[in-house]
C-alpha positions as CSV (number, residue, x, y, z in Angstrom):
1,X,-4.8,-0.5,-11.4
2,X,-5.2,0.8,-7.9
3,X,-3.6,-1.4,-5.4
4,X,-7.1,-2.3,-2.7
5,X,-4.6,-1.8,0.8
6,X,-3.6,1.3,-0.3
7,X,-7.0,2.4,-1.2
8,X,-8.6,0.8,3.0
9,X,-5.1,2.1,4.0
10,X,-5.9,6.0,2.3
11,X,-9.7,5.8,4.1
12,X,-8.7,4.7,7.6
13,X,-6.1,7.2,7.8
14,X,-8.2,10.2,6.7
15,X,-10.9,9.0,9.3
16,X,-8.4,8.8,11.9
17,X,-6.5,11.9,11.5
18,X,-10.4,13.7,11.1
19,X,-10.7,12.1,14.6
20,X,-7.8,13.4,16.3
21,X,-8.8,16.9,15.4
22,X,-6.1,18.0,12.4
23,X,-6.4,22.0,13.1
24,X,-4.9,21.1,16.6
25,X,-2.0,18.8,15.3
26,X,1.4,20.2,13.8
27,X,2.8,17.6,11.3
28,X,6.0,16.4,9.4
29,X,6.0,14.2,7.0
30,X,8.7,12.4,5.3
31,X,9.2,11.2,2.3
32,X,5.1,12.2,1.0
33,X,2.5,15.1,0.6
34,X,-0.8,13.0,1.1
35,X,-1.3,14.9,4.2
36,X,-1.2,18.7,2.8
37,X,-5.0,18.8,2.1
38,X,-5.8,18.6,5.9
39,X,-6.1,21.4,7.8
40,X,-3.6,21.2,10.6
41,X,-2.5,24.1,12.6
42,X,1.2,23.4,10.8
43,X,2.3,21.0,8.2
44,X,5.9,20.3,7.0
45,X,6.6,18.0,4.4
46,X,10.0,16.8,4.0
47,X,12.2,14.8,1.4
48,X,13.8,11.3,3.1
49,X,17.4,11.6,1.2
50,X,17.8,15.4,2.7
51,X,16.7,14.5,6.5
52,X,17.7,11.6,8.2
53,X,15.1,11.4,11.4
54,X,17.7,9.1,12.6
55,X,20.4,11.6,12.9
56,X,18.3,13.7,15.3
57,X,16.3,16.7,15.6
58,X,16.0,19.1,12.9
């Protein structure tokens, strides 16, 4: 079953994101791939366990 916050969660963020403009933002995301159907000018997605964000800049 398909949890209801994740599913407001999932439409808020898409109308958001379509808001900013995606094709002007570059992106990493950590831990995730929802974000590789936009069309931003660059998308990186990233696994937590090989970069710590905490450790500093890539």
């Amino acid at each position: 079953m398909r949890s209801l916050n994740r599913v407001v969660m999932q439409k808020a963020s898409r109308d958001w994101i379509t808001s900013l403009g995606p094709e002007k933002l570059d992106v990493l995301e950590l831990s995730g791939k929802w974000g590789e159907g936009f069309p931003f000018r660059s998308y990186l997605a990233l696994n937590r366990w090989k970069f710590d964000p905490c450790k500093g800049p890539m």
